[in-house]
N, C-alpha and C positions, 0 to 999 in steps of 0.2 A: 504494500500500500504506500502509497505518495503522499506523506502528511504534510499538509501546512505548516509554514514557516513565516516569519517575515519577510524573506523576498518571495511565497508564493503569489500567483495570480488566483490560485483558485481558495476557498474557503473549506470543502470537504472535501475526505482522505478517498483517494482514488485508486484504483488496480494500476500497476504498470507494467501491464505484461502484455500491451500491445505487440512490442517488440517480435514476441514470440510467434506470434500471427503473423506478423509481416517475414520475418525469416520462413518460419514454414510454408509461406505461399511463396518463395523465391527457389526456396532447395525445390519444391515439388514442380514449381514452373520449368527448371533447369532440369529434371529428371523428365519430364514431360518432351522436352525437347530433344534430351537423349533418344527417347525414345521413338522420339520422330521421325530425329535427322542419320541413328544410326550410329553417327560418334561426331565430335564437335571437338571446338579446336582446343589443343594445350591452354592456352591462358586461360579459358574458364574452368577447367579444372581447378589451376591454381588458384584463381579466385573464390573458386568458393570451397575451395579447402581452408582457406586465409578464415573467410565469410564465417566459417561451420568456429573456427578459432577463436574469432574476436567477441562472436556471438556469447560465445560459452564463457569467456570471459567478463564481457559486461555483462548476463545475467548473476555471474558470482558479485561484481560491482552491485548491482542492481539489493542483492541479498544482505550482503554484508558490507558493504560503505567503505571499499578500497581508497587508500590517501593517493593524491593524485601525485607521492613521487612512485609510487606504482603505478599506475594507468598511464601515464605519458609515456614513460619507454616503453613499455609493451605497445601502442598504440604506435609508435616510430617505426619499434619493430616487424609490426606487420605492415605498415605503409614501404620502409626499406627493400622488405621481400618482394614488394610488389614491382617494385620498382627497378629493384634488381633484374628480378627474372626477364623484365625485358627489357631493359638494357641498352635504347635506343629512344629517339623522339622522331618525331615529324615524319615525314617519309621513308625513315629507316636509316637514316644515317645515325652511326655509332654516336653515342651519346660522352662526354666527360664527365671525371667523377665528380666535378663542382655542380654540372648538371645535374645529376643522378640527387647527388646529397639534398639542393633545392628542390628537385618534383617530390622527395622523399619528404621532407620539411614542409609542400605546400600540400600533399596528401594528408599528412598528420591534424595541419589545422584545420582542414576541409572536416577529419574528422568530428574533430572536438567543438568546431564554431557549427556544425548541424545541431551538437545538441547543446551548447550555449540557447539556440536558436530555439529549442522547443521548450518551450515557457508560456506558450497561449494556445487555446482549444481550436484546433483545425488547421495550425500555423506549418509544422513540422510533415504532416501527413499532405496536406496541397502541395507544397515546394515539392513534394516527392512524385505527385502526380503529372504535375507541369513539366518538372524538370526532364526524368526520365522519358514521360510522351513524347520529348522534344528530343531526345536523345533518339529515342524509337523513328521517329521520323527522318530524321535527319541520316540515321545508321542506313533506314531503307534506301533512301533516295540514293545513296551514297554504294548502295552493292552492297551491304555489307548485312545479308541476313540473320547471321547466327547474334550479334552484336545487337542489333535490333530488335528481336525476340525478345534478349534478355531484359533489354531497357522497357520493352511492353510489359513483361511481366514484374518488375519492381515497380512499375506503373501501377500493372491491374492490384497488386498484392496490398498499395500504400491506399490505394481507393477504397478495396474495402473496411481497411481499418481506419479511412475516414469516415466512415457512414457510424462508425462509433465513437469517433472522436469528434464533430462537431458540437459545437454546445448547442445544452451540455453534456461536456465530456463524460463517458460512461466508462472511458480507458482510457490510459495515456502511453505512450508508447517505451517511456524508461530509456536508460541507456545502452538494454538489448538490443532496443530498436533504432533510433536515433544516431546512433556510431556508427554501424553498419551501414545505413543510410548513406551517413556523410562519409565515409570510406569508399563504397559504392559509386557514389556522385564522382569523386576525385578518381577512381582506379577507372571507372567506363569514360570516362571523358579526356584520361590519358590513352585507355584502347585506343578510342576513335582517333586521335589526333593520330597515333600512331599509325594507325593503319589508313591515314587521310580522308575518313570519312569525312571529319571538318578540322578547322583549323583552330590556334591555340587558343584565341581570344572566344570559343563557342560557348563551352562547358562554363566560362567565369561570366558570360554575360547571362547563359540561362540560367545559374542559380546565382548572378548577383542580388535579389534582394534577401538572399543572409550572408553572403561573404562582407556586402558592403557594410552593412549595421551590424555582423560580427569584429571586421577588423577595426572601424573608425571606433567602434565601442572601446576595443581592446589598447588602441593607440590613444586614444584621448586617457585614459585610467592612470596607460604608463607616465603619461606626459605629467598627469596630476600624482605621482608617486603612490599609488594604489598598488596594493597587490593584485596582479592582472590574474594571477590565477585563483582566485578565491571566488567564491559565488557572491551575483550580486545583482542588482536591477536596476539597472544601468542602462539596455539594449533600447532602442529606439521605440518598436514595441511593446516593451514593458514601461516605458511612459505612455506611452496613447493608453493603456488601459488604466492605470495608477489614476493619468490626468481627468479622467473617465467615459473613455472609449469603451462599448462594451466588446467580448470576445469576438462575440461575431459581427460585429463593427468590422473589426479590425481583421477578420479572417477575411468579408469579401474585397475589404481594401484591397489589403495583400496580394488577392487572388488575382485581382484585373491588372496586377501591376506585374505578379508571377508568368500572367498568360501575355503581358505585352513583350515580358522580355523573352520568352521562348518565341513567340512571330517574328519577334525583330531579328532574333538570331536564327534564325529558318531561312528569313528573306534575303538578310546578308550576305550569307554562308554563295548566296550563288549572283555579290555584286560584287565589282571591283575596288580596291584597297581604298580608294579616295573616299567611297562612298561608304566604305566599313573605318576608319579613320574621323569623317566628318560624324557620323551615329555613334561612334563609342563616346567620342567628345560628347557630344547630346546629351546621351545616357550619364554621363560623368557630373554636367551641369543639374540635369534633372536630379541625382540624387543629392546632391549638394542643397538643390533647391528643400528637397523633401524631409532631411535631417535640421536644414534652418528653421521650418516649420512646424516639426516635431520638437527644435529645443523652446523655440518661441509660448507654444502651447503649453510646456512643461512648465516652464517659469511663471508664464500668468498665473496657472494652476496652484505655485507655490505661494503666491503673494496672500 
């Protein structure tokens, strides 16, 4: 159970073993497709051996309240593996190890800022439906079927466990669920790049609305001499609710903002750099736009 706290959003103690439901409709999605296709390729194997790993371990998290100098190196560790094992970016050219070290670094916080990120009812479970459907799409369009599959089925898996997670919440998904997730988000969006489905800027524009309010959250804290890894309510989000936005206020916000950045990065993916340059600038301004308004709001709110 999920008891309330001073930084919760929610008032009563909830199950959090959404997680569980979402992993088990990804393994069965992946067996399903074994069974399809016959045999599929090496990296998903490894993936969801990693998957079946990390899983098992934030349900132990989930149990017993592991100190985060535990959970970050195991969570390195299995983003390093991943990373390892292939060993390459973009089109296939050999990768350096200062490369290697940063996608390994930017998997880890993909990790952890998914589930920074799940704090509000319907929040964590959309991102996952947008994000990967845009994954799914983009994989197809792109040849790449086995890849797309996958990304439909963390798709269809995070849907269902939405239909119990909007408010109100009836489950919440833990950090069985959530890591995975954002593990997931960062390991399919280095597939694709790799194997040029889309290109590097895809994956950070379809799940920037939590990488952006994870990282400016994370960088403004450090700036103010905050312990940046400690729990806190802080996120962009958790003020529009605090200031009193309700849950599901804030989840359809989110949602129109989640589905604009997956079209726009659909549309991109097949326009020339000018015109993916002049949009990401856009995108840059708009969120800037969007966190001024969000601090704006917060402040009246405190007066």
């Amino acid at each position: 159970m999920d008891q309330p706290n001073h930084r919760s959003l929610h008032a009563v103690p909830t199950p959090r073993i959404g997680g569980l439901g979402v992993l088990a409709g990804i393994l069965g999605g992946a067996m399903a497709l074994l069974t399809l296709r016959g045999e599929l390729p090496s990296p998903l194997w490894t993936l969801l051996l990693l998957l079946i790993l990390l899983g098992g371990f934030c349900f132990v998290d989930d149990r017993r309240g592991l100190s985060a100098a535990l959970r970050l190196p195991v969570h390195l560790v299995i983003a390093a593996v991943w990373v390892a094992c292939s060993g390459k970016v973009g089109a296939g050219d050999t990768a350096s190890w200062p490369m290697l070290l940063g996608l390994a670094l930017a998997l880890g916080w993909m990790m952890n800022l998914y589930n920074f990120m799940d704090g509000s009812n319907g929040l964590a479970g959309g991102m996952a439906v947008f994000g990967f459907g845009a994954y799914g799409v983009a994989a197809w369009l792109a040849g790449q079927p086995e890849l797309a599959a996958l990304a439909f089925v963390v798709a269809a898996a995070a849907l269902a466990f939405l239909i119990f997670n909007l408010d109100p919440a009836r489950v919440f998904l833990g950090d069985v669920g959530s890591i995975p997730l954002g593990f997931l988000a960062g390991a399919l969006g280095l597939w694709g790049w790799q194997t040029t489905a889309w290109p590097a800027w895809f994956p950070l524009l379809v799940f920037s609305p939590f990488i952006v309010d994870a990282t400016v959250t994370l960088l403004r804290r450090g700036l103010r001499g905050e312990k940046v890894w400690q729990a806190h309510h802080d996120h962009a989000y958790q003020r529009l609710v605090r200031s009193g936005w309700s849950h599901r206020r804030l989840a359809w916000a989110a949602y129109l903002l989640m589905a604009a950045c997956a079209l726009s990065a659909l549309v991109l993916r097949f326009s020339d750099k000018h015109w993916v340059m002049a949009s990401l600038a856009l995108w840059g301004l708009l969120y800037a736009v969007i966190l001024l308004v969000v601090e704006y709001r917060w402040r009246q709110a405190q007066k």
